[in-house]
DRENDO-1510 file (C-alpha; in Angstrom, 1 decimal, always signed):
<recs>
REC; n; res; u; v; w
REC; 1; UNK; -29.7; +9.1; +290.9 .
REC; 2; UNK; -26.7; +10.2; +288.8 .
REC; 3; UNK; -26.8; +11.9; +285.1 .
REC; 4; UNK; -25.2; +8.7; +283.6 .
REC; 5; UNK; -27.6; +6.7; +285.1 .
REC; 6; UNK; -30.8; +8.9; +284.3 .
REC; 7; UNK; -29.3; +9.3; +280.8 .
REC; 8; UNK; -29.5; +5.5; +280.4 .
REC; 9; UNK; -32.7; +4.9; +281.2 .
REC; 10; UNK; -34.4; +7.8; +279.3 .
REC; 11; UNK; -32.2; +5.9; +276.7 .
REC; 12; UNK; -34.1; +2.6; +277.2 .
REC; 13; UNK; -37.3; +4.4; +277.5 .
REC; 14; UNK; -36.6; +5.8; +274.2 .
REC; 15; UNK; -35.8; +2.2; +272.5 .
REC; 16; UNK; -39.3; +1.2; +273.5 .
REC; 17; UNK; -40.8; +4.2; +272.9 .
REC; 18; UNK; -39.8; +3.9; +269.2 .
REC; 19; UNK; -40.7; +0.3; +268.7 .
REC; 20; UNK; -44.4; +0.8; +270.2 .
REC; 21; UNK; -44.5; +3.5; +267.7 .
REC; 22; UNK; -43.5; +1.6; +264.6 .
REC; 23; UNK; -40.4; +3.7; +264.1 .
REC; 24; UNK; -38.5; +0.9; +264.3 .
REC; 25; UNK; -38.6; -2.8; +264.7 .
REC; 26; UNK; -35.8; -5.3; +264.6 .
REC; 27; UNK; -33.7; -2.6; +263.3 .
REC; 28; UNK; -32.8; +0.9; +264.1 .
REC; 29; UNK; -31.4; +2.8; +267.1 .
REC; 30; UNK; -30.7; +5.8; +268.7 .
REC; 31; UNK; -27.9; +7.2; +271.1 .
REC; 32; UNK; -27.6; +10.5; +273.2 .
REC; 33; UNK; -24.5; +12.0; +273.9 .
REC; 34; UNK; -22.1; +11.2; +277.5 .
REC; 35; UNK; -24.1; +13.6; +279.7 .
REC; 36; UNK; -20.6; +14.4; +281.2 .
REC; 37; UNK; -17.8; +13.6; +278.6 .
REC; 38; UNK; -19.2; +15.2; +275.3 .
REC; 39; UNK; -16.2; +13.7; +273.8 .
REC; 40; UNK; -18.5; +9.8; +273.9 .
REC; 41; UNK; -21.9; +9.0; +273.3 .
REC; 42; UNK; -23.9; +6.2; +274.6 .
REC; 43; UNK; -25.9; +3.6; +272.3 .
REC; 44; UNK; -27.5; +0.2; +273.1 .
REC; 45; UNK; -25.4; -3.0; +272.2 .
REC; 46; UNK; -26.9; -4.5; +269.0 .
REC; 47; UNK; -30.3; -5.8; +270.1 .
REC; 48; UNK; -33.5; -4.6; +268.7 .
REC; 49; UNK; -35.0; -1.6; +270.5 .
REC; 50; UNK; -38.1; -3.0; +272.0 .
REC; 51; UNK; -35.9; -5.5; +273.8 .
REC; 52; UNK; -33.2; -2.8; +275.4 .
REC; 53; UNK; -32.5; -2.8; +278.5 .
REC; 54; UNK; -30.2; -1.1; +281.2 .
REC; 55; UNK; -27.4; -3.6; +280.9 .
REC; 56; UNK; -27.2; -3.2; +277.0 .
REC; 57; UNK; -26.5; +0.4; +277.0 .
REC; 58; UNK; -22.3; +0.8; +275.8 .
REC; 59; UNK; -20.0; +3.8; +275.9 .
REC; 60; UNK; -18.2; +4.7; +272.5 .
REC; 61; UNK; -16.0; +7.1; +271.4 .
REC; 62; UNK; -17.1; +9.6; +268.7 .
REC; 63; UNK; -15.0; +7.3; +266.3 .
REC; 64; UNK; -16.9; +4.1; +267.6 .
REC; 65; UNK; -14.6; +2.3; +269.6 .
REC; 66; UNK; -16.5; +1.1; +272.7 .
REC; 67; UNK; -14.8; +1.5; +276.2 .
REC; 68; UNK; -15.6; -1.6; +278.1 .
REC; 69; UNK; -17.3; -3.6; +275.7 .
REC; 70; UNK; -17.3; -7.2; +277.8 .
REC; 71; UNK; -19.1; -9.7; +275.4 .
REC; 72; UNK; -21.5; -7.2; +273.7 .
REC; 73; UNK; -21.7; -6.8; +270.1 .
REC; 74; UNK; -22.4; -3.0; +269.1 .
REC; 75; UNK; -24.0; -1.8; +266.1 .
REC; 76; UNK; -22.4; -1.9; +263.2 .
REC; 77; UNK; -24.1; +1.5; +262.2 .
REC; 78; UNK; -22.9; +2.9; +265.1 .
REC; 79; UNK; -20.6; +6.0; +262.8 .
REC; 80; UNK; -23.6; +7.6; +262.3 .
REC; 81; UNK; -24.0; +8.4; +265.8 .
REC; 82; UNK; -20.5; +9.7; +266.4 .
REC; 83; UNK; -20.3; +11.2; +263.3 .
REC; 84; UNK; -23.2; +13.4; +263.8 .
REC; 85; UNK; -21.8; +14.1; +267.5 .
REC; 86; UNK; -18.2; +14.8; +265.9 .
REC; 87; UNK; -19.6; +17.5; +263.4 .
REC; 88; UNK; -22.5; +18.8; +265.5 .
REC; 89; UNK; -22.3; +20.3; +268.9 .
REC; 90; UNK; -25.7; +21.1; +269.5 .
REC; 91; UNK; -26.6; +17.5; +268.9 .
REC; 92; UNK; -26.9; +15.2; +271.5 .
REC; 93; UNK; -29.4; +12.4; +270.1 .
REC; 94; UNK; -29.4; +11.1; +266.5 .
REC; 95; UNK; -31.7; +8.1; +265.8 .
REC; 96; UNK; -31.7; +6.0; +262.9 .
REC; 97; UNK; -34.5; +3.7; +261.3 .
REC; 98; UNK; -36.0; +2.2; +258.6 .
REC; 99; UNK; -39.6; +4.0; +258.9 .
REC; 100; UNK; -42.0; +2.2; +256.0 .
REC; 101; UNK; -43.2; +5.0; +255.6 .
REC; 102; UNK; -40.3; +7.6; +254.8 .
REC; 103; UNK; -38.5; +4.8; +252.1 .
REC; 104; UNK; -41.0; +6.1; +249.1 .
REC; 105; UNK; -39.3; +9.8; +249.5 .
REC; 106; UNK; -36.0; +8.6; +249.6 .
REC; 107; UNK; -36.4; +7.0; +246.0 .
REC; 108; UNK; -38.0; +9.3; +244.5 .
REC; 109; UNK; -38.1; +12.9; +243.3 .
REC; 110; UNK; -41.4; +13.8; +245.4 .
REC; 111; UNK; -39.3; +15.5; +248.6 .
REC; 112; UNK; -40.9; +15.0; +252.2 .
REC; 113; UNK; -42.1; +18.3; +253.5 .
REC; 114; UNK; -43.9; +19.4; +256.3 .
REC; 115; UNK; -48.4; +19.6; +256.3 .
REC; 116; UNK; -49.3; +18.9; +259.6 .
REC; 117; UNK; -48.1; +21.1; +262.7 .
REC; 118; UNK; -46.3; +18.6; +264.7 .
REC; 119; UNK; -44.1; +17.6; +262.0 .
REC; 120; UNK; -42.6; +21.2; +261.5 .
REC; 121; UNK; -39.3; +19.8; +263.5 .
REC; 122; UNK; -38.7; +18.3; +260.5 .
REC; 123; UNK; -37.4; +21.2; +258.7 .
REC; 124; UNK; -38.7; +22.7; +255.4 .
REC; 125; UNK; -37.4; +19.9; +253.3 .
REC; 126; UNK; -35.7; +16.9; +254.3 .
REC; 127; UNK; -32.9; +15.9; +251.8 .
REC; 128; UNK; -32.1; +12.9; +250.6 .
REC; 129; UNK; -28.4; +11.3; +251.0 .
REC; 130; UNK; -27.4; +8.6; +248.6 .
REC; 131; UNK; -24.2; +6.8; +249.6 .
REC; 132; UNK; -23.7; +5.3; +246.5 .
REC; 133; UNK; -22.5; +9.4; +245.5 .
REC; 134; UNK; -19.3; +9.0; +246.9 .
REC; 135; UNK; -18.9; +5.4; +247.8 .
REC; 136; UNK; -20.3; +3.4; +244.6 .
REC; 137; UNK; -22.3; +0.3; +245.1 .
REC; 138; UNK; -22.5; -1.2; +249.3 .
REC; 139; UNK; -24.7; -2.5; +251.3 .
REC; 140; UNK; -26.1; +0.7; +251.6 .
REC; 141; UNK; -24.9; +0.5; +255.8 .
REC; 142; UNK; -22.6; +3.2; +257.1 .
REC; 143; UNK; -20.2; +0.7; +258.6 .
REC; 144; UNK; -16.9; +2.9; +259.5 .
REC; 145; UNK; -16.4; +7.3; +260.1 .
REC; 146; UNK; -15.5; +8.1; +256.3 .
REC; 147; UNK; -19.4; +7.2; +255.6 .
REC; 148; UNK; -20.4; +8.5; +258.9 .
REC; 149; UNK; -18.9; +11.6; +258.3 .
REC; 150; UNK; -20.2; +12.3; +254.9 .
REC; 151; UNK; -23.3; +11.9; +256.0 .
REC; 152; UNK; -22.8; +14.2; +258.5 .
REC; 153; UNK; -21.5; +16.9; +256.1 .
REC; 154; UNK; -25.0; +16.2; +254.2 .
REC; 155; UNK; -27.0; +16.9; +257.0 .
REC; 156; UNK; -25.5; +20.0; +257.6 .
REC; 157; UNK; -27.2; +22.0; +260.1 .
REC; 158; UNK; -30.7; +20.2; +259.5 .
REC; 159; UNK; -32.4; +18.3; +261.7 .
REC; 160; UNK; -33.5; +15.6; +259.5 .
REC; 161; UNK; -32.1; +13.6; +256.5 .
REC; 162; UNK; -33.5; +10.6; +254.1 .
REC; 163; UNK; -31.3; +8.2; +253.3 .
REC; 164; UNK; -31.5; +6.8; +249.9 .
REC; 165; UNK; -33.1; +3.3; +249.8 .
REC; 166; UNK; -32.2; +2.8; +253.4 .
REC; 167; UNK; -34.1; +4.7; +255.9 .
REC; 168; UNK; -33.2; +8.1; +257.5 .
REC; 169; UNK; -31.2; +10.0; +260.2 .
REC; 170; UNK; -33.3; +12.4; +262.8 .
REC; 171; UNK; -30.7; +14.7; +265.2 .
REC; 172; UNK; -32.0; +16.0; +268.2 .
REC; 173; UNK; -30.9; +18.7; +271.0 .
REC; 174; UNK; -32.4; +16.0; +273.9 .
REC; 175; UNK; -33.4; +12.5; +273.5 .
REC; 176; UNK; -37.0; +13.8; +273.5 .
REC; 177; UNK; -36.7; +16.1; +270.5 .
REC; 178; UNK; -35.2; +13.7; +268.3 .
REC; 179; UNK; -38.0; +10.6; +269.6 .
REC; 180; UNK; -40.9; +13.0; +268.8 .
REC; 181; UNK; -39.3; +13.7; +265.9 .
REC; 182; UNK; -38.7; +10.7; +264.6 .
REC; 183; UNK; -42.5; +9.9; +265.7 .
REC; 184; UNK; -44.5; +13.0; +263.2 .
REC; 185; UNK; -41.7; +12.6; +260.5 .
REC; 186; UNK; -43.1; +8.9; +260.5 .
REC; 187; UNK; -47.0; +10.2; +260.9 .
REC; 188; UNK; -46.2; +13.2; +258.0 .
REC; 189; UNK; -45.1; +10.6; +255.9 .
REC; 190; UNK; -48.2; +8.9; +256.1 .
REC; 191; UNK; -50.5; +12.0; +255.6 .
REC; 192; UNK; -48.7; +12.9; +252.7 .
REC; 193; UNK; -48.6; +10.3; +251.2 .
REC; 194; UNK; -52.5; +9.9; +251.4 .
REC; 195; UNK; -52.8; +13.8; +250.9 .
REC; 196; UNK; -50.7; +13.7; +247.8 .
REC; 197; UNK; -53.6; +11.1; +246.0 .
REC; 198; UNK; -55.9; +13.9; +246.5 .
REC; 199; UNK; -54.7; +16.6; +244.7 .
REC; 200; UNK; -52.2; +19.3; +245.4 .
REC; 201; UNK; -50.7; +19.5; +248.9 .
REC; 202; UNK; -50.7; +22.8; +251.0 .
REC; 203; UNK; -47.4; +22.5; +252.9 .
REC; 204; UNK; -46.5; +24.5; +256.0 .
REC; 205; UNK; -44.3; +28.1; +255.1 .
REC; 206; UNK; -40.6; +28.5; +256.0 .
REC; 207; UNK; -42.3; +31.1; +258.8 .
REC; 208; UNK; -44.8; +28.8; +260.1 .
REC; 209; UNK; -42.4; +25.8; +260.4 .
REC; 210; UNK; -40.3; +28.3; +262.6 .
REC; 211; UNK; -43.1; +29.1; +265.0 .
REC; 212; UNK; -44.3; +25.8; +265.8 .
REC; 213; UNK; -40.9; +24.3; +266.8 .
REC; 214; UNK; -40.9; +27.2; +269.2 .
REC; 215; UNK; -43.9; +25.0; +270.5 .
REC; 216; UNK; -43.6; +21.7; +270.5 .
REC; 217; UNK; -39.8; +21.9; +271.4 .
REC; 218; UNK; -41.2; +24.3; +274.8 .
REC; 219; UNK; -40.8; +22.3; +277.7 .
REC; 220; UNK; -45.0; +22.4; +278.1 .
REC; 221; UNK; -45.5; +20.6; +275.1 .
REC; 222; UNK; -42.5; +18.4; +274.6 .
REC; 223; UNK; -42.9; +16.8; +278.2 .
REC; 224; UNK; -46.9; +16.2; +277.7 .
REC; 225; UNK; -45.9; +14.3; +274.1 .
REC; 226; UNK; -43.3; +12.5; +276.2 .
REC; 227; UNK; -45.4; +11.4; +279.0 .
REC; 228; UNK; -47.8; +10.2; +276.5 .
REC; 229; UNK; -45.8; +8.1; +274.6 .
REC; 230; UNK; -43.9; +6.6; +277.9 .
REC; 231; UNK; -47.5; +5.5; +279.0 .
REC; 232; UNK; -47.7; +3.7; +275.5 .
REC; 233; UNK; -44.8; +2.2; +275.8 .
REC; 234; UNK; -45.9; +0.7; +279.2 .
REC; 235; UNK; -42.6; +2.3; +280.9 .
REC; 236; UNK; -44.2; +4.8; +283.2 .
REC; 237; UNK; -42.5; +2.9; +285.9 .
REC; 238; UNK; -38.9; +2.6; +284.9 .
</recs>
């Protein structure tokens, strides 16, 4: 089987891995980069995630112009993926969604943070981007590279960002680091929020963050996590 075509399907397995999840539902995606032209990433036409298949999955530019895009419709949020691939190197997945659970710290002044283990690829903090900043009052979509990219700049060298009123962004070095993820930040929101009526919250350290992405991102961990949730997602046999 060749790279592009092993690319494509952990791609697909990845749409449905993230709908059985609750990640996303009739909205969201996520894209890895051209295992073999960095210069072009691949994303699913626009179709909800839990329906993607094979045949969906479109070539782009980093600037969002698809290559042979027959009668497909892409995303039209599809600058955030190239703009993230454009500005970062080391990325080569980006997911976005509209995570329920995440919205509340995106408009709000109580910042997402890190208290259970497997959430430490999160990051320390995750920001919070607010296009109206630089653009004024949209939709609130990132619909063409000048939005892309500024959210790009925002994220910096993060992993994660919120996006204000919207959803959020999650980078990844392989589509199964961003996936799981996308998967704790969605599970730490939760337990936050339920830890938060409780009292005051015990968050994991700068140092403590650091060491557990050593784990969960080690090929041990990361591919048991994976397994798990492609057995969930009933595609143990694609």
């Amino acid at each position: 089987m060749s790279d592009l075509l092993t690319t494509m399907r952990e791609l697909v397995i990845a749409n449905r891995i993230l709908a059985r999840e609750g990640v996303v539902d009739a909205y969201g995606h996520i894209s890895v980069r051209h295992p073999t032209n960095p210069e072009r990433y691949l994303i699913s036409c626009s179709r909800s995630p839990e329906l993607v298949t094979l045949s969906d999955i479109m070539e782009f530019t980093l600037d969002g112009v698809a290559i042979d895009p027959r009668d497909r419709s892409p995303y039209a949020e599809r600058y955030i993926h190239g703009a993230l691939f454009e500005k970062r190197t080391d990325v080569h997945s980006v997911i976005h969604n509209h995570s329920h659970a995440v919205i509340p710290f995106g408009v709000t002044a109580v910042p997402l943070r890190p208290l259970v283990h497997v959430a430490a690829s999160i990051g320390d903090k995750v920001p919070v981007w607010d296009i109206r900043d630089k653009f004024g009052d949209t939709n609130l979509l990132v619909v063409n590279m000048a939005q892309g990219r500024d959210l790009a700049e925002f994220v910096g060298g993060g992993r994660t960002a919120l996006m204000r009123g919207h959803g959020c962004v999650v980078t990844g070095a392989t589509i199964k680091e961003a996936v799981i993820t996308a998967v704790y930040m969605q599970v730490n929101a939760r337990l936050q929020m339920e830890a938060m009526r409780l009292g005051n919250v015990i968050y994991l350290s700068p140092g403590e963050i650091q060491e557990h992405q050593k784990v969960i991102f080690g090929p041990l961990s990361l591919n048991r996590a994976w397994e798990y949730f492609v057995m969930r997602a009933g595609c143990q046999g694609m």
